[in-house]
NUDREN-976661 format. One record per atom (N, C-alpha, C, CB): x negated, y, z; residue in one letter. Coordinates in steps of 0.05 Angstrom, whole numbers, plus 5000, padded with zeros to 4 digits. Atoms other than C-alpha are relative to their C-alpha. Last residue first. Glycine has a CB too. Layout:
BEGIN
XYZA
...
END
This chain:
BEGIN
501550035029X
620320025430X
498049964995X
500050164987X
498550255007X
623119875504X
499349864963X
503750105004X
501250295007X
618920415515X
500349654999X
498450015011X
501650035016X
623420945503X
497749724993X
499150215005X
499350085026X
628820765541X
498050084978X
502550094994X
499150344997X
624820775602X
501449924977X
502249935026X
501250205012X
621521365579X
500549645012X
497150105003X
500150134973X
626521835579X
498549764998X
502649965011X
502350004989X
624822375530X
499449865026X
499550225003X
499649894971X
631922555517X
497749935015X
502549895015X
501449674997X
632022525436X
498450205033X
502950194992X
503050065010X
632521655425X
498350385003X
500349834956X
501750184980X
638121785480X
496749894986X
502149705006X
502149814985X
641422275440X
497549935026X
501750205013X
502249915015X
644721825395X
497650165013X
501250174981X
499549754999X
649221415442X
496350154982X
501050105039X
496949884997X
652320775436X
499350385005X
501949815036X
500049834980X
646220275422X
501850254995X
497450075005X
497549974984X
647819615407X
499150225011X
500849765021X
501749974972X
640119455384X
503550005020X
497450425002X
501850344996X
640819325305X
500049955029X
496249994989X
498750305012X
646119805300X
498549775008X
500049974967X
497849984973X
642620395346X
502449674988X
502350444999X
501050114984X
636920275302X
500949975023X
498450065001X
501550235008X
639520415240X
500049875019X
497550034991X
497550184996X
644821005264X
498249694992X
503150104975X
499350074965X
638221405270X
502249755012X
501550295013X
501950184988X
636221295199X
500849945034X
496850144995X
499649854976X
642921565167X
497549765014X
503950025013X
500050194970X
641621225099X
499850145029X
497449795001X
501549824971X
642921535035X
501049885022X
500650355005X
500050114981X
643721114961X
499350265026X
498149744995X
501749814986X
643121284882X
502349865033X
500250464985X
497949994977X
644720824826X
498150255024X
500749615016X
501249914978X
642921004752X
501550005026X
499050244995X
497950044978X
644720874681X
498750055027X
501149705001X
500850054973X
639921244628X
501949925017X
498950215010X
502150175007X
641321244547X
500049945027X
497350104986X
498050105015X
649421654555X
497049674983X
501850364973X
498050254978X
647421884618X
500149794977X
504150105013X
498550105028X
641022344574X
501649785016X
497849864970X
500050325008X
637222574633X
502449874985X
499949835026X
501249935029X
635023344636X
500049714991X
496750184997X
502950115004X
636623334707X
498450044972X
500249695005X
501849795006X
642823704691X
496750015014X
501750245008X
498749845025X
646123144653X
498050315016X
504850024999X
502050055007X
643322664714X
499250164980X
499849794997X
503150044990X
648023004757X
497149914986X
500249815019X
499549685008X
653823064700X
497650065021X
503550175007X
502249895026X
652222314691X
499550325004X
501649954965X
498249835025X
654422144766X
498650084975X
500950295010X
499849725004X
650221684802X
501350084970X
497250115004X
501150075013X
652420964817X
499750364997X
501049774983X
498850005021X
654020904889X
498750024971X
501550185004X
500750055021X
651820884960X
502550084977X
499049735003X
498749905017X
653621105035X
498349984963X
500650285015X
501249915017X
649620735092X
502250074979X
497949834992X
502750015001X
650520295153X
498150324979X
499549654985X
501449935021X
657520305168X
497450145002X
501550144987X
501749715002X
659319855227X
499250184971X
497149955013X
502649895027X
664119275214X
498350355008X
502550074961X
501450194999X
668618915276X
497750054983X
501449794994X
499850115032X
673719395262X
498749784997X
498950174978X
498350254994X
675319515341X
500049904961X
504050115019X
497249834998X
672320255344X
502049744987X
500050354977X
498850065027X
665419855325X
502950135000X
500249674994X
502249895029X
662120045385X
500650014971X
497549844998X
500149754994X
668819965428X
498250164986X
499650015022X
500649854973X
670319205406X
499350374995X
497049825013X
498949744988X
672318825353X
499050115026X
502749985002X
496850014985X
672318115331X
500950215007X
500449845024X
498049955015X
666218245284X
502349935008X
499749944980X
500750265016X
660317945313X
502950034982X
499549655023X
497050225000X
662518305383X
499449854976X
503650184996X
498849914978X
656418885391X
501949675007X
502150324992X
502050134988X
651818725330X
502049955034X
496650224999X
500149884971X
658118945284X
498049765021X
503650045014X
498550074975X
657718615221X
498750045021X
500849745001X
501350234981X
654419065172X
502449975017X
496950085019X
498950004966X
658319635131X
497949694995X
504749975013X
500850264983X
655519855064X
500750065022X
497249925003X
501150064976X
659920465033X
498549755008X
501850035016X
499350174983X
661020564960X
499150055028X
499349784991X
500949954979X
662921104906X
500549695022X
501350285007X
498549974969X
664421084840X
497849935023X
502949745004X
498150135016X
661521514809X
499849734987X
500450154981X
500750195011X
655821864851X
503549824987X
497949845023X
502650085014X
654722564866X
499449724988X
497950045019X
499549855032X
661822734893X
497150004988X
501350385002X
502049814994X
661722204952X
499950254963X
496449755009X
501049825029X
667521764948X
497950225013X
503150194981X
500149804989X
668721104982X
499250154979X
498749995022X
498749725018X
670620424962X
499350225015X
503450024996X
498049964995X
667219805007X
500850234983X
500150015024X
501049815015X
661419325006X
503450155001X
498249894968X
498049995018X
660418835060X
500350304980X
502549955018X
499749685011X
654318605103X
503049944972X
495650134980X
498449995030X
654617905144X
500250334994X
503849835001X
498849864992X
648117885193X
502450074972X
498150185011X
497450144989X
645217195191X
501850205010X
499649805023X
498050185018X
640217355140X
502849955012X
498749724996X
499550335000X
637317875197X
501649934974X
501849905030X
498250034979X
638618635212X
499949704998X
502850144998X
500249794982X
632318945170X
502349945015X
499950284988X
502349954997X
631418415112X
499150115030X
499550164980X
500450284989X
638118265106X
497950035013X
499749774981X
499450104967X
639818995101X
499149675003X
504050025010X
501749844978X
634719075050X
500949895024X
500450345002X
503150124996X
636718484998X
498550245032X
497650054959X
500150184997X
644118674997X
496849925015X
500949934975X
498349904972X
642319424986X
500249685012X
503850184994X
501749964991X
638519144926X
500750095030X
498850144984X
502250195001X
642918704898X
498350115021X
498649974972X
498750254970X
649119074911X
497549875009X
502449674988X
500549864983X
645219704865X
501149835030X
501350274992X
501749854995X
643919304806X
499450045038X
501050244983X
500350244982X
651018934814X
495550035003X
501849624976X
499750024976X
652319634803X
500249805015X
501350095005X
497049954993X
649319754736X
500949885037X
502049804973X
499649994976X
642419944708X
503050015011X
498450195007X
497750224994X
642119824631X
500249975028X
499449704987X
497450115017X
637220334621X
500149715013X
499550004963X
501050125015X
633420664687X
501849854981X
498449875012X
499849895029X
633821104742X
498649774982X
498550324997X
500350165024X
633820824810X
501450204971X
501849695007X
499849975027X
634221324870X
498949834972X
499350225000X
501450175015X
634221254951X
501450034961X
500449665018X
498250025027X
635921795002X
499349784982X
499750254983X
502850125020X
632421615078X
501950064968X
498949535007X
499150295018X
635721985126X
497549994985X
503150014976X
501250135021X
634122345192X
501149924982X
498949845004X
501050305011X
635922765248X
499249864980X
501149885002X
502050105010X
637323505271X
499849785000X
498350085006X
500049735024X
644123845294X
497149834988X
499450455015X
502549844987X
646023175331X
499750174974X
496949815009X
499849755011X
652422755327X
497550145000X
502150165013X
500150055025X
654622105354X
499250144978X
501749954997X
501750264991X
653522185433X
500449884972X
501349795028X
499450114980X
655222945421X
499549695000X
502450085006X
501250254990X
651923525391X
501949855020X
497250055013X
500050034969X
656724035362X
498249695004X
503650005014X
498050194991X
654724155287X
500550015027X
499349744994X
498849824978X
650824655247X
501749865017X
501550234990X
496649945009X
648024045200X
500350165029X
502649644994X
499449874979X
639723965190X
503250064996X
498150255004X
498449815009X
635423425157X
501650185015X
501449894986X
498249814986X
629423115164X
501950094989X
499050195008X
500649774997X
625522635112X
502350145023X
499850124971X
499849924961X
625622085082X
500250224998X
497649965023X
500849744991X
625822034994X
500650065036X
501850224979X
499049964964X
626021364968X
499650215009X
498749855021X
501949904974X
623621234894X
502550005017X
498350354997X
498950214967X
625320784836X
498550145026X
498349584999X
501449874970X
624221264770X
502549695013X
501050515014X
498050104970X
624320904695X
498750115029X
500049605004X
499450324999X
625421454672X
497449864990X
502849894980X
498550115015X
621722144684X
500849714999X
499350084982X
501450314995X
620322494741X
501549934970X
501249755034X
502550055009X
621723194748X
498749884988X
499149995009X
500949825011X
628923414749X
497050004990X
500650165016X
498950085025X
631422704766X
498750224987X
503349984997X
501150185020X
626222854822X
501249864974X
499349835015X
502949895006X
628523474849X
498949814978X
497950015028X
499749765020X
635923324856X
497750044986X
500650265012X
500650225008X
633122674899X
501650154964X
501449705023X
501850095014X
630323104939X
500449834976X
498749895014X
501549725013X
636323514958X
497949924988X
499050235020X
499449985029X
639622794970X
499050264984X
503150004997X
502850105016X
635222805031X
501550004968X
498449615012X
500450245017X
641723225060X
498349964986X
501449954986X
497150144987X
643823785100X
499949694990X
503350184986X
498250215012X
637324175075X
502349885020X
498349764991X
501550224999X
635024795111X
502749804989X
498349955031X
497950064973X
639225435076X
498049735006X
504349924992X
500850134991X
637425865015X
500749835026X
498650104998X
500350154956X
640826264984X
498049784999X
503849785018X
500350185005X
639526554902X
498849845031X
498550024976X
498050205031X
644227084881X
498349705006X
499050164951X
497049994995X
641527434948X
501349764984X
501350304991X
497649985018X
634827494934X
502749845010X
499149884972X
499649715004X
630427735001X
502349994970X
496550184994X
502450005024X
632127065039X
500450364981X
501149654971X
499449785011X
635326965103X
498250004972X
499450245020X
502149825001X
635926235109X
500450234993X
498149934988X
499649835024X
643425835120X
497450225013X
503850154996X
502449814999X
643025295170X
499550174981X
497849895002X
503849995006X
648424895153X
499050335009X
499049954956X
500749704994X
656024585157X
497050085001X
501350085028X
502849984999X
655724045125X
500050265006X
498349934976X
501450274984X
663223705121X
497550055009X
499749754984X
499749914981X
665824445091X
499849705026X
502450184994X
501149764987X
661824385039X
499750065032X
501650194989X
501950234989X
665423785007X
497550215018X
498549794969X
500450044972X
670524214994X
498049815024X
502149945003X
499550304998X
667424444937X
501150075025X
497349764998X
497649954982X
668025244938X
501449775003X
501950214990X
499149814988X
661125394912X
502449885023X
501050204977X
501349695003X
658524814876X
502050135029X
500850194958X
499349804980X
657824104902X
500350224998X
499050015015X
496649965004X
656623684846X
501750095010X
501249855000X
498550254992X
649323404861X
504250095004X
498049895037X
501350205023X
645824034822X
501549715007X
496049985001X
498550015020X
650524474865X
498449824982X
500650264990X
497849985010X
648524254931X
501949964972X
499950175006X
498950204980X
642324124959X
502950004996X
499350085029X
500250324992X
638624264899X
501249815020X
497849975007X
500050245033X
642124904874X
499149755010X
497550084970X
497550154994X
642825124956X
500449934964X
502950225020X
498049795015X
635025224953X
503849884999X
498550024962X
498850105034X
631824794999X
501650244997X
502249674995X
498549725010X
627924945069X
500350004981X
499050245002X
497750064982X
626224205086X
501950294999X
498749915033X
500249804971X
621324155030X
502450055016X
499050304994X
499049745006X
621023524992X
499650255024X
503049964995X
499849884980X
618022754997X
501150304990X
497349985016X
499449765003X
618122194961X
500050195017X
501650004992X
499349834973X
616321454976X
498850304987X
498249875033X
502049775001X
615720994909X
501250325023X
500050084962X
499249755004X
619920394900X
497650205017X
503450035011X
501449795029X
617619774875X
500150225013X
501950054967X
498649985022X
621819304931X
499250114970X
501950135008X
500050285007X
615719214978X
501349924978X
500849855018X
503450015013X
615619994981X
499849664996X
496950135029X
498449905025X
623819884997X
497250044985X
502350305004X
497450195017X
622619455058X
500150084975X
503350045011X
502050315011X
615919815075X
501449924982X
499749735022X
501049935022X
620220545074X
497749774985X
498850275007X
498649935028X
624920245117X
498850054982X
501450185000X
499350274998X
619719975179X
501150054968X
502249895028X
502550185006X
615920665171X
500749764992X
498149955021X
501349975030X
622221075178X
497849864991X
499150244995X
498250175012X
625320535238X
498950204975X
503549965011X
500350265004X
617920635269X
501649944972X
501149855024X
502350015026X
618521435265X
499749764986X
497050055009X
499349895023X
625321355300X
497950054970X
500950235010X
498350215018X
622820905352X
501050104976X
502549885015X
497549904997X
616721485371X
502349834987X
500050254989X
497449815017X
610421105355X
502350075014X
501449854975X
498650135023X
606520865420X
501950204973X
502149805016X
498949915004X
601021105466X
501049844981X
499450195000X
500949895026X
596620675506X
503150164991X
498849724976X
496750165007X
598420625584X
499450174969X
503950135026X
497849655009X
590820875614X
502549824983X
497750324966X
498150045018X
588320135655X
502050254985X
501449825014X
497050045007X
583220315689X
500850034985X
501550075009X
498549685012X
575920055693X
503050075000X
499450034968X
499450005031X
573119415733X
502150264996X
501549674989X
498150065002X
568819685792X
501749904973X
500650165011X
499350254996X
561719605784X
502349935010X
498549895011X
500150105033X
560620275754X
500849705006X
496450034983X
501850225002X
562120575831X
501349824967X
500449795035X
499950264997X
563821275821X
498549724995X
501550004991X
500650105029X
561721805860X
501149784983X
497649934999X
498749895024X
564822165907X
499349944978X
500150244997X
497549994988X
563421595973X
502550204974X
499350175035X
499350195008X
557421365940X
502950115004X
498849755012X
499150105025X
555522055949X
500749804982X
499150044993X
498849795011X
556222256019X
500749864973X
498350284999X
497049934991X
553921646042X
502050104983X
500050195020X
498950275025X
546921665996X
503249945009X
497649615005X
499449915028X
546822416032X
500149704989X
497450234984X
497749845004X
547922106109X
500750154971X
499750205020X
498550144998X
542121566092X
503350104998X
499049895020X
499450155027X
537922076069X
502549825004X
497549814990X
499749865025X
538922536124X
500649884976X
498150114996X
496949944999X
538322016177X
501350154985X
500950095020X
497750285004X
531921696145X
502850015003X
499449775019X
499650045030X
529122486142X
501549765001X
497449984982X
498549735000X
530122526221X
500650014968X
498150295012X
497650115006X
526721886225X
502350145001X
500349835014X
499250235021X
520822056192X
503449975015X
497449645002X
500249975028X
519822756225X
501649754983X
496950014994X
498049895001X
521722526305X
500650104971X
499950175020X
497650184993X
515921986293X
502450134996X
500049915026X
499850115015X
512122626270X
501649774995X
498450004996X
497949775017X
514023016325X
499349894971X
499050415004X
498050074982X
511322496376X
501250094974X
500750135032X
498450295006X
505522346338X
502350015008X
499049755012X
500549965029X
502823066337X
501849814992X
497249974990X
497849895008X
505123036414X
500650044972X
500150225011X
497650174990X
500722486427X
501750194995X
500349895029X
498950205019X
495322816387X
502249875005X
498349824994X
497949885035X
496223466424X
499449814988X
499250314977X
497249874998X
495623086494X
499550144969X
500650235031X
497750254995X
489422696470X
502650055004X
499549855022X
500050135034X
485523366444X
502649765003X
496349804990X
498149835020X
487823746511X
500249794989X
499350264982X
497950094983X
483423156557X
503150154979X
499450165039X
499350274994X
477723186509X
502849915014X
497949925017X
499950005016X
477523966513X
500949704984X
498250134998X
497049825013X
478024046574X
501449944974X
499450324996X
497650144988X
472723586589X
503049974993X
500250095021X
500850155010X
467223836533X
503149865013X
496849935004X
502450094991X
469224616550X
500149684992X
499750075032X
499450034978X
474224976503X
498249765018X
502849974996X
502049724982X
471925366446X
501549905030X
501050484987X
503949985005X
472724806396X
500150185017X
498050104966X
501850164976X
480524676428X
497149994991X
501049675005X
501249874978X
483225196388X
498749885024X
501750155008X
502849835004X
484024876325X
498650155017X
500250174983X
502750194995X
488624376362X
497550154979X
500849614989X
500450044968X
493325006384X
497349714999X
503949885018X
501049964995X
494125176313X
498850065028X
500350054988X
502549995019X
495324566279X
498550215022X
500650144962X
501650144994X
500924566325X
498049995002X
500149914994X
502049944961X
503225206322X
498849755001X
502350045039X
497650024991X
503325066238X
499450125029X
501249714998X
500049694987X
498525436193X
502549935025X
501350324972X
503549885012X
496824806147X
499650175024X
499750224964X
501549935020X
503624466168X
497450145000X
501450104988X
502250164999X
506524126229X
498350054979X
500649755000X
501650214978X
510624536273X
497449954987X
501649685006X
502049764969X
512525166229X
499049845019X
502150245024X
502249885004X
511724686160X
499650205023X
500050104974X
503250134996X
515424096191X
498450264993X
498949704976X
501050034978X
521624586209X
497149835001X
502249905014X
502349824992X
520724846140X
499649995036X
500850344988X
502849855015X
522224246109X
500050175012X
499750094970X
502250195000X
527623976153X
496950164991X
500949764976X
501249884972X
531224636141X
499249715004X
502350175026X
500749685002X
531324526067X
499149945026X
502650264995X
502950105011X
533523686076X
497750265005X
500149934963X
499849975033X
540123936112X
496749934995X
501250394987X
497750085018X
543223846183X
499149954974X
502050214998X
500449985032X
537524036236X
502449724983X
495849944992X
497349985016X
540924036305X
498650104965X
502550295018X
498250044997X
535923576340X
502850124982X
499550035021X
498850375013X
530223696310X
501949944996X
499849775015X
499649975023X
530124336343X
501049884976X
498650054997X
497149864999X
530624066407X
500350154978X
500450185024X
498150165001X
524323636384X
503050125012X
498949765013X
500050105025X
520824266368X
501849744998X
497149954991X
499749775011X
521224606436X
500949894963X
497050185006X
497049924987X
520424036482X
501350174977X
499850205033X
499050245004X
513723886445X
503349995000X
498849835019X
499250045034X
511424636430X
501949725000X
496649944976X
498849815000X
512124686514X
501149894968X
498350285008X
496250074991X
508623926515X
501750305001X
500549835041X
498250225014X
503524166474X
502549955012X
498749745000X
499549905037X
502124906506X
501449754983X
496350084980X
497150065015X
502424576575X
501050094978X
502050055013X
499050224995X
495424486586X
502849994999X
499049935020X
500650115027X
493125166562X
501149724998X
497050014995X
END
């Protein structure tokens, strides 16, 4: 009967020993030391043992009671201490300072539409918009282009299937499709701007892309003439390449406006002595303008002969490659973000 404690003693503290988890903790105290434990019931069995015996046991199973309770507490302290470990270690600490996520920015092409449509919203004018799948009357023949123009064969296009025949469809080639719409809608005096996408069947190459941008622009109103339309072109590019950038105005023909001009800027590249971005002219062209044709406004439902009117379209991509010296178009498309966030 005298080595029952120390047996349980030996027995329970080698137990001790390889407990790992809180769980088995707990029920190793409840088969040692609980209600019904061996402990417990080896010192309930000392009432039927003589006065000596019994005296001499009692003291050995309290010293072992104490032993395995000592071995209790600090068996839990290594537990806890190894779980607060654990979880400082996957948790995080709140008293670090936070990181830094890399905010997101406009796309430079969205910018140079946002930047443009200020310039010209500051001017009066009124931002337009259309659908990008156009009928070939608005993108075409209402601006003077019918059938077998040759002006046709500069735009090559995306041509939609559609179920009537007599009346194609094709995605636009030009914001001037909007600007069909709104002589048709609007009535004088109009000053709008129409953005927007456009699409030409083309070979992509470092000047070229099947999808990109203009901005069209449209004044309608009496006595409107083409120191009108210098003025205002004048006043943008300054605005959007600097005062100290010389702009020039030049002859060209577009079959929607009579007569026809180009804006060139002096080349950001050389300053207008010539070089490789400028193909040695020293002048970039910025934008194609003029005064619009009556026989365009004629089938607007706009009387030429009361209404004058200039009209304007701006290759947005070529914007920001002027202001910047930059030599290839597909570089604002290639998702490289070193040249992207330069913007």
């Amino acid at each position: 009967m005298s080595q029952q404690p120390e047996q349980l003693k030996t027995e329970a503290l080698k137990g001790l020993d390889g407990i790992t988890s809180i769980n088995d903790l707990e029920q190793w105290r409840v088969r040692y030391l609980g209600r019904k434990g061996e402990l417990t019931l080896i010192l309930r069995s000392l009432a039927g043992l003589p006065p000596e015996e019994r005296k001499a046991l009692g003291a050995q199973a309290n010293q072992v009671k104490a032993a395995l309770e000592d071995g209790l507490k600090q068996k839990e302290q290594a537990l806890s201490e190894a779980q607060t470990a654990t979880a400082r270690k996957d948790s995080i600490d709140i008293t670090l300072p936070g990181r830094h996520f890399p905010l997101g920015r406009l796309h430079p092409i969205t910018q140079t539409l946002h930047e443009i449509c200020d310039i010209f919203a500051s001017l009066g004018f009124l931002v337009v918009e259309g659908p990008e799948a156009e009928w070939d009357y608005y993108n075409f023949e209402a601006l003077n282009i019918p059938k077998e123009h040759p002006a046709r064969d500069s735009q090559s296009t995306f041509w939609v299937e559609t179920e009537n025949s007599e009346k194609p469809m094709l995605l636009r080639t030009q914001c001037t499709a909007i600007t069909a719409r709104v002589i048709e809608t609007m009535k004088p005096p109009i000053r709008t701007i129409e953005p927007g996408k456009v699409f030409r069947y083309e070979a992509v190459n470092a000047t070229h892309l099947q999808l990109f941008h203009m901005i069209d622009g449209l004044v309608v109103d009496k006595n409107i003439t083409m120191a009108d339309l210098k003025g205002t072109l004048y006043e943008f590019a300054h605005i959007y390449f600097g005062k100290d950038r010389k702009v020039r105005f030049r002859t060209d023909f577009f079959p929607f406006v009579e007569p026809g001009v180009e804006l060139a800027i002096e080349c950001a590249g050389c300053r207008g002595s010539g070089c490789r971005l400028c193909g040695n002219s020293g002048w970039l062209e910025i934008l194609g303008a003029g005064m619009t044709h009556p026989d365009v406004l004629r089938r607007g439902g706009i009387d030429p002969d009361v209404y004058t009117s200039f009209a304007f379209g701006i290759g947005v991509e070529r914007m920001p490659m002027l202001r910047y010296g930059i030599d290839d178009i597909r570089l604002f498309y290639g998702s490289d973000l070193r040249f992207l966030r330069q913007f």
